[in-house]
C-alpha positions in Angstrom: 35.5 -108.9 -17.4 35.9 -108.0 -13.7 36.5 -104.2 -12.9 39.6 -103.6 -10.5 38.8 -100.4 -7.7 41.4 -98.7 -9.7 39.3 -98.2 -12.5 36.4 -96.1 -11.3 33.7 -93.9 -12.9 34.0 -90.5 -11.7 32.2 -87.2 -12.6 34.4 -84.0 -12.6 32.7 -80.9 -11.8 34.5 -77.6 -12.5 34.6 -74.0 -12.0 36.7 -71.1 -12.3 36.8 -71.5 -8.1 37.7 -74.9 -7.6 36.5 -78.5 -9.0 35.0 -81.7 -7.1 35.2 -85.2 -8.1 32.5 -87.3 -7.8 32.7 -90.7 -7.7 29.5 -91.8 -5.8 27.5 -94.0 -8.2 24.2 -92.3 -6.3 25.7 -89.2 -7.1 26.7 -90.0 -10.4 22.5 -91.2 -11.9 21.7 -87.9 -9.9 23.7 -85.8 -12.0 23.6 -87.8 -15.7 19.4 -88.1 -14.9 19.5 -83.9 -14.7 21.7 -83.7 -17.9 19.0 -86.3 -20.0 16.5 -83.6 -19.9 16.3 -81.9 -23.1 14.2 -79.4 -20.9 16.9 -79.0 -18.2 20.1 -78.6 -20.6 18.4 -75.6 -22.3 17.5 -74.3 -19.3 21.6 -74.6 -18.2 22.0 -72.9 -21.8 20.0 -69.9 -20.5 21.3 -69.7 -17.4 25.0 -69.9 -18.6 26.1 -66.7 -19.1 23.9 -65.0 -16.5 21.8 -66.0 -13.4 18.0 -65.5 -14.2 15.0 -65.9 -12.6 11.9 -68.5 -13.4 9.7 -65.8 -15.2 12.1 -65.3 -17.6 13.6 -68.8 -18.4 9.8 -69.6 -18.7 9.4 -66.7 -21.1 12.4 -67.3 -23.6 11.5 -71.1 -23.4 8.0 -70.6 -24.0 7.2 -72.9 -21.2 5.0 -72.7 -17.8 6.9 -71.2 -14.7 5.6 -74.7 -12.9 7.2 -76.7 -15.4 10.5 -74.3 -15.5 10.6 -74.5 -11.6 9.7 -78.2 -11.5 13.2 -78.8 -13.7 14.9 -76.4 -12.1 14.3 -78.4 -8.5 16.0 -81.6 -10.3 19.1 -79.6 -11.4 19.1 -78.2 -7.6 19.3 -81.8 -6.2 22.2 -82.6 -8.8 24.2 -79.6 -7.6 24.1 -78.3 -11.3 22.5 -75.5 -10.1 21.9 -73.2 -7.2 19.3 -70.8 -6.4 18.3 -67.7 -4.3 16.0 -66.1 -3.2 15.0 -62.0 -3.9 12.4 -59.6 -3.3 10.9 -58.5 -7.0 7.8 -56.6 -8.3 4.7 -58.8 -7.6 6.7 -61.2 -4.6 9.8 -63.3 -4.2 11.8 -64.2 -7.3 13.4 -67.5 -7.6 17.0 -66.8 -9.2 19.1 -69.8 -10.8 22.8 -69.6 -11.8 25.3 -72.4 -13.1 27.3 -73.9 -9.9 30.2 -75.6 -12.4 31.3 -74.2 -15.7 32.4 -77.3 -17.1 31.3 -81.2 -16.6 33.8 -84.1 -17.3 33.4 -87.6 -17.2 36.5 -89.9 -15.5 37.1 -93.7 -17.0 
């Protein structure tokens, strides 16, 4: 069965801001590899209804900060995720939020 260019794959990533189609099959692995991660989808649980930092996803996960940050990194590179930067007690924290409320996939 031969697929016409009409009928493509597409990921649909949403916020309350705007939404993105992606259609890029690169895109696309980068995005569906993050999400296979039992690891990474709790960490996107944690992080849903409020941005927090490595220390404490490592803390309620009851997982290393090298692991947590490691994972974190892959969501990064799948736009899942984004990250900053802030000043806390003992140095710099690293603070993660949710870039897109809501996932769908396009047939």
């Amino acid at each position: 069965m031969e697929i016409s260019e009409n009928e493509i794959l597409a990921v649909e990533l949403i916020n309350k801001k705007h939404s993105i189609v992606i259609e890029s099959d690169n895109q696309i692995e980068e995005i569906v590899k993050a999400l296979s991660s039992q690891t990474r989808r709790q960490i996107l649980r944690q992080i849903k209804n409020e941005p927090m930092d490595v220390s404490k996803i490592a803390a309620k996960l009851e997982m290393t900060e090298a692991n947590i940050s490691a994972q974190i990194k892959k969501l990064e590179k799948a736009k899942l995720v984004s990250c900053e930067y802030k000043s806390g007690q003992h140095g710099v924290r690293k603070i993660s939020q949710l870039q897109y409320d809501e996932i769908k996939i396009r047939f």
